[in-house]
C-alpha positions as CSV (number, residue, x, y, z in Angstrom):
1,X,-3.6,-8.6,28.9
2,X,-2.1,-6.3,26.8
3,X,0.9,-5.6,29.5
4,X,1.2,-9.2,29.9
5,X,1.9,-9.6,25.8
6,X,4.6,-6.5,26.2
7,X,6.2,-8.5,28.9
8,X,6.4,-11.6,26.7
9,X,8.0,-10.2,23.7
10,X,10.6,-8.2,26.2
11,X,11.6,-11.3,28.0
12,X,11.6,-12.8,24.6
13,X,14.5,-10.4,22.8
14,X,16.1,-10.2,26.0
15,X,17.1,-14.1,26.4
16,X,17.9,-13.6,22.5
17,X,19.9,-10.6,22.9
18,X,21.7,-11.6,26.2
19,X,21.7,-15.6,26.0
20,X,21.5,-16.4,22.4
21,X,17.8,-18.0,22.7
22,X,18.3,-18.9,26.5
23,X,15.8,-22.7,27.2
24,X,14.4,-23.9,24.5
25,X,11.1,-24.4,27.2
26,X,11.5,-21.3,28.3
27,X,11.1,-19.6,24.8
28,X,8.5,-21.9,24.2
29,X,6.1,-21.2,26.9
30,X,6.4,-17.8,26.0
31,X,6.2,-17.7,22.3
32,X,2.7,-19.5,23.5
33,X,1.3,-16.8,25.3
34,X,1.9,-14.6,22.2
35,X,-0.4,-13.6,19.9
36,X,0.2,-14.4,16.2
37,X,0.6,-11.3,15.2
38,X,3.1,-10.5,17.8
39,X,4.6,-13.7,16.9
40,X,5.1,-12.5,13.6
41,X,6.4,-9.3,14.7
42,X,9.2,-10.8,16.8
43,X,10.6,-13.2,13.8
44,X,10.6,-10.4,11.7
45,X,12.9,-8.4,14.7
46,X,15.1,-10.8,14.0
47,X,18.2,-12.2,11.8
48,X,16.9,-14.8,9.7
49,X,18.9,-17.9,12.0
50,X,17.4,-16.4,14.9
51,X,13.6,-16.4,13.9
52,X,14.2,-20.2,11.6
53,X,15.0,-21.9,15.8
54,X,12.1,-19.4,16.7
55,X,9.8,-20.7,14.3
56,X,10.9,-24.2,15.1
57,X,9.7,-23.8,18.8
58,X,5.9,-22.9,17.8
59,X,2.8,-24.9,18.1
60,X,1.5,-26.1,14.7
61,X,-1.7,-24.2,15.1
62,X,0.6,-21.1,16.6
63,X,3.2,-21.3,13.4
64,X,0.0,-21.6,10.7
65,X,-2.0,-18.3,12.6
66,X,1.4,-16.5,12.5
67,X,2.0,-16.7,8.5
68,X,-0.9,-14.5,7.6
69,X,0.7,-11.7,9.9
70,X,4.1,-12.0,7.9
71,X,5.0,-10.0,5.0
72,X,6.0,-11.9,1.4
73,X,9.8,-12.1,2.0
74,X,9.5,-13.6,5.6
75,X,6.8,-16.0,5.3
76,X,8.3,-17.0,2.0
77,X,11.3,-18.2,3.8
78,X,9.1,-20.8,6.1
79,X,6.8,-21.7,3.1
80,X,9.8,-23.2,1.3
81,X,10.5,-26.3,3.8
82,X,7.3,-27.0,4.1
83,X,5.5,-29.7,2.4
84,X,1.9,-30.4,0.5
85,X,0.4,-31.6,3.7
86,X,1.6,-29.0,6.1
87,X,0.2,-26.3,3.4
88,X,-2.9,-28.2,3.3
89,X,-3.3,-28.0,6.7
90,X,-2.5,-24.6,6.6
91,X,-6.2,-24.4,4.6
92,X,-7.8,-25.6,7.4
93,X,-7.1,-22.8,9.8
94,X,-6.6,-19.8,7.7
95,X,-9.6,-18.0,6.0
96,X,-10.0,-18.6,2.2
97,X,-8.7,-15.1,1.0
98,X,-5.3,-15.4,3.6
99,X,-4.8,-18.5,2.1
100,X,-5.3,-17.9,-1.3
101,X,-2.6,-14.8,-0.4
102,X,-0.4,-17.3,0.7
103,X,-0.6,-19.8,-2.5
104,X,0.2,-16.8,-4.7
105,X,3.5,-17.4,-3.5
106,X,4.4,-20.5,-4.4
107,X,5.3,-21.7,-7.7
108,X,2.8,-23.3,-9.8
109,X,3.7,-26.6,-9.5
110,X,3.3,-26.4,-5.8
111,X,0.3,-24.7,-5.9
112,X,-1.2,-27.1,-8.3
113,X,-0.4,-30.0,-5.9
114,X,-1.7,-28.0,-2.8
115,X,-5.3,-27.2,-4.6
116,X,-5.5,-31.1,-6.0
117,X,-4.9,-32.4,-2.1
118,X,-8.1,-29.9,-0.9
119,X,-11.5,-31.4,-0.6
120,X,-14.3,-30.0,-3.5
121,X,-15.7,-27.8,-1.5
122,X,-12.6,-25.7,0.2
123,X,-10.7,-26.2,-3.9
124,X,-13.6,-24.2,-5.1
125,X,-12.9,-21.5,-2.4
126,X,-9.7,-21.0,-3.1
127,X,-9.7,-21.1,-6.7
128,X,-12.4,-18.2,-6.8
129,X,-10.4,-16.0,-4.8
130,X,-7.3,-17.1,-6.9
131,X,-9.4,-16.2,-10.0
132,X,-9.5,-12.2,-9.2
133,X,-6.3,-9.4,-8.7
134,X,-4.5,-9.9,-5.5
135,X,-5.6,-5.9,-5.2
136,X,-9.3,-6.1,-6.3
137,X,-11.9,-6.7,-4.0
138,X,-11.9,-10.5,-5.4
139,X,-8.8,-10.7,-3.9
140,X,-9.2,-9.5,-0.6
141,X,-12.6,-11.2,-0.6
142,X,-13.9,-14.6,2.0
143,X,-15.7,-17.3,0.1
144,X,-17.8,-17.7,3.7
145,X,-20.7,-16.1,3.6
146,X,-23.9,-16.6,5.8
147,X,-27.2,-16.0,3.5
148,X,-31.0,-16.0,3.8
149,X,-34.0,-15.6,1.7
150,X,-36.1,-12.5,1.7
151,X,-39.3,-14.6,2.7
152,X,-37.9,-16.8,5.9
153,X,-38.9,-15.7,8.9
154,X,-36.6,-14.1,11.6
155,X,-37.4,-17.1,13.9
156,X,-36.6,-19.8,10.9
157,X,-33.1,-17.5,10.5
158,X,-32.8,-17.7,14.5
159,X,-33.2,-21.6,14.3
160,X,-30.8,-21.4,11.0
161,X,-27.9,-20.1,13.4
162,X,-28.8,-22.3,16.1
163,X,-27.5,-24.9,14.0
164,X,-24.7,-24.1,12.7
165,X,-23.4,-23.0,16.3
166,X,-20.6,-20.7,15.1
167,X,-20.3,-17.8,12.7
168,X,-17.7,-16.4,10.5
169,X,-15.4,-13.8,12.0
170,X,-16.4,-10.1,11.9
171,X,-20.0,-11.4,11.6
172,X,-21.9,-7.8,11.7
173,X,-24.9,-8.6,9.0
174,X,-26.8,-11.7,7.1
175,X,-26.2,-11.3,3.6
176,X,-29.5,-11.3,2.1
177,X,-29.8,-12.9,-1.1
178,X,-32.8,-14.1,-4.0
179,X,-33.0,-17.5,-5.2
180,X,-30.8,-16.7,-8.4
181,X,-28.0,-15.8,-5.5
182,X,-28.3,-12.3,-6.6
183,X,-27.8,-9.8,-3.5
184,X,-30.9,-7.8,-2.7
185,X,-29.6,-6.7,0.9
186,X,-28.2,-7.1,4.2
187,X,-30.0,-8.3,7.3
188,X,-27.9,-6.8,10.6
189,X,-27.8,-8.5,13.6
190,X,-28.9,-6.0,15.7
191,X,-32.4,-6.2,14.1
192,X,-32.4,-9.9,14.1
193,X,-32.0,-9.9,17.6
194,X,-34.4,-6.6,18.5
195,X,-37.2,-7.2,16.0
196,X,-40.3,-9.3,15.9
197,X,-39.5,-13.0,15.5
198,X,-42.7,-13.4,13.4
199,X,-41.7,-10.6,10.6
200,X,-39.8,-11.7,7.3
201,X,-36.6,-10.8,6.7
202,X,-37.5,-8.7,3.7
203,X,-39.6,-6.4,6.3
204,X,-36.4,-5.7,8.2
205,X,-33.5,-6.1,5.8
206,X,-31.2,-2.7,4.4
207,X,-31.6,-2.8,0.6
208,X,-29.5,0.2,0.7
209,X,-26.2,-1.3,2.2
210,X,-23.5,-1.1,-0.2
211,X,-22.1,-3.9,-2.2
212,X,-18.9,-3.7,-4.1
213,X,-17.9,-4.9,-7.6
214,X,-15.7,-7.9,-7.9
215,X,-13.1,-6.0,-9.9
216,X,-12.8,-2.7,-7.4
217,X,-9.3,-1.8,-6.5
218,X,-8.5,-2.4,-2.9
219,X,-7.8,1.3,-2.5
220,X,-11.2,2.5,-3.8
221,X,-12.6,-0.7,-1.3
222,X,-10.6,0.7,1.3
223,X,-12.2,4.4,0.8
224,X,-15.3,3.0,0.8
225,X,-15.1,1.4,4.1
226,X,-13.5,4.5,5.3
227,X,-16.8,6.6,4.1
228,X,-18.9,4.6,5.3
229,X,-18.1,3.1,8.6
230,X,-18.6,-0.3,7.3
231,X,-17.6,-3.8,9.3
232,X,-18.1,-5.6,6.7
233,X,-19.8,-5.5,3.2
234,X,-20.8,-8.1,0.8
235,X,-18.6,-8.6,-2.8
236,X,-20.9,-9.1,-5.8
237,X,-20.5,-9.6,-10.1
238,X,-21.4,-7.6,-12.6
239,X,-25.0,-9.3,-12.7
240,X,-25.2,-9.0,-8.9
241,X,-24.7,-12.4,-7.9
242,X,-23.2,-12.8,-4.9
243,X,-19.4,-13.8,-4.5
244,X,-18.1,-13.6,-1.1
245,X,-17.6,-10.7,1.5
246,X,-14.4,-8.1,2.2
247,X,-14.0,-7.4,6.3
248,X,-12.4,-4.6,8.4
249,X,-9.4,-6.5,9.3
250,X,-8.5,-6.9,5.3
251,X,-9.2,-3.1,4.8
252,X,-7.0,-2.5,7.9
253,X,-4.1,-4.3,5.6
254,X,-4.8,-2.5,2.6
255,X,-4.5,0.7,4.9
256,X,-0.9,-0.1,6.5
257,X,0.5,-1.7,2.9
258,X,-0.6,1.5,1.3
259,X,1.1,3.5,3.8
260,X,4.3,1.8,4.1
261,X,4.5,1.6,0.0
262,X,3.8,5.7,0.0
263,X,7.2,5.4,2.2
264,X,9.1,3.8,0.7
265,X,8.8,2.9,-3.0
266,X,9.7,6.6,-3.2
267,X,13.5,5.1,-2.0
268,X,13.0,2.3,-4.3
269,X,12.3,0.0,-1.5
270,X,9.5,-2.9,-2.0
271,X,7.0,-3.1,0.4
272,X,7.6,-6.6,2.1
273,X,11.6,-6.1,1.6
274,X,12.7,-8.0,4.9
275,X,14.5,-6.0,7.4
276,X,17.0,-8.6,7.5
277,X,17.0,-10.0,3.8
278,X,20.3,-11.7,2.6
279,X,22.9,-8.9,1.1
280,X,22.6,-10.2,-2.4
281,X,18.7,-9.9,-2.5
282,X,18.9,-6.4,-1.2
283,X,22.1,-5.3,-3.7
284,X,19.5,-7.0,-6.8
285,X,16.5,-5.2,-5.7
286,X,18.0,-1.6,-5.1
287,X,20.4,-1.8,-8.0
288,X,17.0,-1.4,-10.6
289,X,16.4,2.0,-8.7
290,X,19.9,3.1,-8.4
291,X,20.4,2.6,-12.1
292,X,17.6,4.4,-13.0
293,X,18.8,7.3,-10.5
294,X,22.2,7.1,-12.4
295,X,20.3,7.4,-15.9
296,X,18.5,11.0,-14.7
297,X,21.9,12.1,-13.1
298,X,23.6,11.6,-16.5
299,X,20.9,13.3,-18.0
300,X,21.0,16.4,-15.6
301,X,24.9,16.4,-16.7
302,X,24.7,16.2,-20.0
303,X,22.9,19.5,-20.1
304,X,25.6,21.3,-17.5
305,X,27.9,20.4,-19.9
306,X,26.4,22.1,-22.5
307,X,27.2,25.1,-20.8
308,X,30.8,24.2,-19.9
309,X,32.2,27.5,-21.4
310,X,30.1,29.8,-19.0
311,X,30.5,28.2,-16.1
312,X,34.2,28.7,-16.7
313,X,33.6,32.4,-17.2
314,X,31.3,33.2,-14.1
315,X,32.2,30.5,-11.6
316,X,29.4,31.3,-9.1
317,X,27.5,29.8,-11.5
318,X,28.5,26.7,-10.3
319,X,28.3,27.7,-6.7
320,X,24.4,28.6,-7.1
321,X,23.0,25.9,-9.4
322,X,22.1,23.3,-7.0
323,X,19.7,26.4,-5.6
324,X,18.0,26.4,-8.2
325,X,17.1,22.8,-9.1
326,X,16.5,22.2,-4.8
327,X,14.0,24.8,-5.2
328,X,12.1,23.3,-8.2
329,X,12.1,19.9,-6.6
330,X,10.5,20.5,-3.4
331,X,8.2,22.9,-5.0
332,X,7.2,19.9,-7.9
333,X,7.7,17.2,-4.8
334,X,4.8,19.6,-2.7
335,X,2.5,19.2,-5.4
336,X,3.0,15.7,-6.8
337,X,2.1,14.7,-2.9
338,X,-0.8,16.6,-2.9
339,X,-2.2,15.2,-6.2
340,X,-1.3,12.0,-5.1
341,X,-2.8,11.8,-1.6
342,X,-6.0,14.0,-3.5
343,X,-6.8,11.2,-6.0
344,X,-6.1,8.2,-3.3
345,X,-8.5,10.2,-1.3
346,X,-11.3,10.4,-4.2
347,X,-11.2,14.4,-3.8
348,X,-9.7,14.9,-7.8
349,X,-11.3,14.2,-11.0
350,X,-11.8,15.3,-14.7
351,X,-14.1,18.3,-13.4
352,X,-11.9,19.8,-10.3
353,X,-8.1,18.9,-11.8
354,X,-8.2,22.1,-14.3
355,X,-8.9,24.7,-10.9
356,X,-6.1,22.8,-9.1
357,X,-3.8,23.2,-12.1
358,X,-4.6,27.0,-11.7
359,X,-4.7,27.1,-8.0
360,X,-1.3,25.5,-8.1
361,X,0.1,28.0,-11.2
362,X,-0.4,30.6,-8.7
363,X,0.9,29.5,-5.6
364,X,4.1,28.6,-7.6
365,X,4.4,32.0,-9.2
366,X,3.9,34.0,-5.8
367,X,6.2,31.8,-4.0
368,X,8.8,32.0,-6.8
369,X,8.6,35.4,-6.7
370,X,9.0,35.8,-3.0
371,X,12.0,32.9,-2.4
372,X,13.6,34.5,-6.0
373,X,13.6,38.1,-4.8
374,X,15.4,37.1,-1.5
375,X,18.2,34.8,-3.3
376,X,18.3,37.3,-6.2
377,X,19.1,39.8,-3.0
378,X,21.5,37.5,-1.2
379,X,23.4,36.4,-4.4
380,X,23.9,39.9,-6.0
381,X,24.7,41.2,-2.6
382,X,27.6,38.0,-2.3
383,X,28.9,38.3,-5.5
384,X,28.8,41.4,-6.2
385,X,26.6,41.1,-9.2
386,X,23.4,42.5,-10.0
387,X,23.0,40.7,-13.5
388,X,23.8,37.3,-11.7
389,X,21.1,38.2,-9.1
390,X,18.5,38.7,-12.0
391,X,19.4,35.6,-13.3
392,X,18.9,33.1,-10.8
393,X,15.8,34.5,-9.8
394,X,14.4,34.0,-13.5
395,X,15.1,30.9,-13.3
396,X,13.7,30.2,-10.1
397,X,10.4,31.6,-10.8
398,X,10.5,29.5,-14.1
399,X,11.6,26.2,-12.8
400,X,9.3,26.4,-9.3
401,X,6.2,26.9,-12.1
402,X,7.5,24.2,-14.4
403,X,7.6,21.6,-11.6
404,X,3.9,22.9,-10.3
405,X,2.5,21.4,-13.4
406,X,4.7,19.0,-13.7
407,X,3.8,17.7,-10.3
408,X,-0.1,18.3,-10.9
409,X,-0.2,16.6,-14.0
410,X,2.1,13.6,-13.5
411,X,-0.6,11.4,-12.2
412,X,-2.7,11.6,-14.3
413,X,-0.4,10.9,-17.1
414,X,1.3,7.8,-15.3
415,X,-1.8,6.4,-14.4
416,X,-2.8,6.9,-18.2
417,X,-0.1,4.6,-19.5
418,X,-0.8,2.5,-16.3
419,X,2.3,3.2,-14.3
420,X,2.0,3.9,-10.3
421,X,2.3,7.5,-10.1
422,X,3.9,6.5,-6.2
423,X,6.0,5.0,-7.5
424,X,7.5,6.9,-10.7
425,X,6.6,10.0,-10.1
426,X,9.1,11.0,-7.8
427,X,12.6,10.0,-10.3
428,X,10.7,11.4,-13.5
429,X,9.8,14.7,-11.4
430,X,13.2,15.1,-10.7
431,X,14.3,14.5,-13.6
432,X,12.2,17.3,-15.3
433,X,13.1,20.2,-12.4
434,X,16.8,19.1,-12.6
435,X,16.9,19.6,-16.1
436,X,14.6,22.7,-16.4
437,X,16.6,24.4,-13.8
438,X,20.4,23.8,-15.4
439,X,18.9,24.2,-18.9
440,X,17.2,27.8,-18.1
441,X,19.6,29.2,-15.4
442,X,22.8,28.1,-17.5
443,X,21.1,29.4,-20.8
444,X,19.8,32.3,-19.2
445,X,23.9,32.6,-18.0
446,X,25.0,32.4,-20.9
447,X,22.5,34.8,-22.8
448,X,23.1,37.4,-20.5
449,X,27.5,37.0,-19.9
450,X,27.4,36.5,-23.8
């Protein structure tokens, strides 16, 4: 099956790369034998004409599976031309936490209409999951949910299913729940199915499964899942009621937009840029970063210049400065990762971050050391200078230990004033080595050539 999908999207890009899009029956048929998500990967392969007479040859119920598997700048394109009863419709197929991801992009007014054209019922979905952070469990959360009462029977709960024929997707466990709707525990179908009809479900039911608060970020969700092999796990309030249930395909998202943001934020990039996104949109975007780039470069000058003078004097100055700062900023860059990927991980804390400030200290000092003695050798040796080799090796051990704490406290910091340490951390790191490494090898410089 799998081959046969590979085969599709082949044939697929080569009709569009060697035929402009070939048939229009031909591309159908095997758009159709695609999987949405495939689907979704092939429009995004493409220049935006391309995948708009694409998306023009899907099925309705192909085209509506396919927009959950885009990412924000792509499907936004296709949710402009479409209209209040296509989006509705859209309702109908999607599960309530795709969908709501899906409102979240249109404006207001649109929305508004949208949530006025649904029925009670599916209005009241929605507008729960609507309610919560996109990246809180409340957001990644389904409104469906199967429950049953402590006291039933397993034989009334296998009568219970009978009826309603069809269960949710990812279906592992009952949620088992009091009759104030509080969660008490989960019922898993593999004891349903292998235990006595006769017993109650409280005889058989986990009261230890875990439930996660409504307001949880989606990382510390994700982590959770991760931990603790979970399919699926139910999403409660602060007084335990339950709200809805998070499931191993939205953790599996969380995963992926996690990693591609540790990518590429760090270049300024946003996470559902589109490959193939208009000029102007991608010149408005990266301008912010590029400006901010130009702010820290200025700043990293202003200092040089404060040293104009010496550099004049001892021109290898200028030859060996870029060392010096390169050094620091893979050094600080090292830790800042390593902090970073620590806390996403749920290995630091208030108790452990002091031993990793020390552990760090001293990794930076002995590998300052080492890299400075061998420039210091290399540059006194070149130059023919034994006070310039002194120099830069100074200021190597002291900018390499400056941008180990730097990089080991940052996060902390950021997160403190509630800034993504992914995603500032990186410009204001650099920011601190290139300036401690001009400001103390050019003062050092100038101390000593005085």
């Amino acid at each position: 099956m799998a081959n046969t999908q590979e085969n599709s999207i082949d044939r697929i890009a080569h009709v569009v790369s060697t035929h402009g899009l070939g048939t229009a029956e031909e591309t159908k048929v095997l758009l159709a034998s695609m999987r949405p998500a495939e689907v979704a990967k092939l429009l995004e392969s493409n220049p935006p004409k391309v995948r708009h007479v694409l998306w023009e040859l899907l099925e309705d119920e192909s085209s509506i599976q396919t927009l959950q598997h885009l990412s924000e700048d792509v499907r936004g394109e296709f949710l402009e031309d479409m209209d209040t009863a296509q989006l509705v419709a859209v309702a109908d197929d999607l599960d309530t936490d795709d969908f709501a991801d899906i409102l979240q992009q249109l404006p207001k007014t649109i929305t508004d209409q949208v949530l006025s054209s649904l029925d009670a019922k599916d209005r009241a979905r929605v507008e729960a999951v609507l309610s919560y952070d996109e990246d809180s469990a409340g957001g990644l959360m389904n409104t469906d949910t199967i429950t049953v009462r402590p006291r039933h029977a397993l034989e009334m709960v296998f009568r219970y299913l009978r009826i309603r024929k069809d269960l949710p997707e990812t279906t592992d466990a009952l949620i088992v729940v009091n009759s104030r709707d509080e969660y008490v525990g989960m019922l898993p179908l593999s004891k349903l199915l292998t235990s006595d009809p006769t017993v109650t479900v409280r005889e058989v039911m986990d009261t230890s499964a875990t439930a996660i608060e409504v307001h949880t970020p989606d990382t510390e969700v994700a982590r959770i899942f991760s931990d603790q092999d979970l399919i699926s796990a139910p999403v409660i309030d602060i007084e335990g009621h339950l709200l809805g249930r998070i499931t191993i395909d939205d953790v599996v998202d969380v995963i992926i937009e996690d990693a591609d943001e540790a990518v590429l934020v760090r270049a300024g990039l946003d996470v559902d840029e589109d490959t193939f996104a208009p000029i102007g949109k991608s010149v408005r975007r990266r301008a912010v970063w590029l400006g901010i780039n130009l702010i820290t470069a200025f700043i990293a000058a202003a200092v040089i210049n404060l040293f104009e003078e010496t550099i004049v004097k001892v021109v290898a100055l200028a030859v060996l400065m870029p060392i010096v700062a390169s050094m620091g900023g893979i050094a600080g860059t090292q830790t800042l990762t390593l902090i970073i990927r620590g806390e996403a991980l749920g290995h630091i804390g208030r108790t452990n971050l002091l031993w990793l400030l020390n552990r760090e200290f001293v990794v930076a000092v002995l590998n300052g050391l080492l890299w400075a003695t061998l420039v210091a050798l290399t540059a006194a040796f070149a130059f023919q200078d034994i006070r310039l080799g002194g120099v830069i090796a100074t200021a190597m051990v002291i900018t390499i230990v400056v941008a180990a704490i730097s990089g080991s406290l940052l996060p902390s910091i950021l997160r403190r004033l509630n800034i993504d340490p992914a995603i500032a951390g990186g410009v204001i790191l650099t920011t601190i080595t290139d300036v401690t490494g001009f400001f103390v090898f050019l003062g050092l410089a100038t101390w000593v050539y005085a």
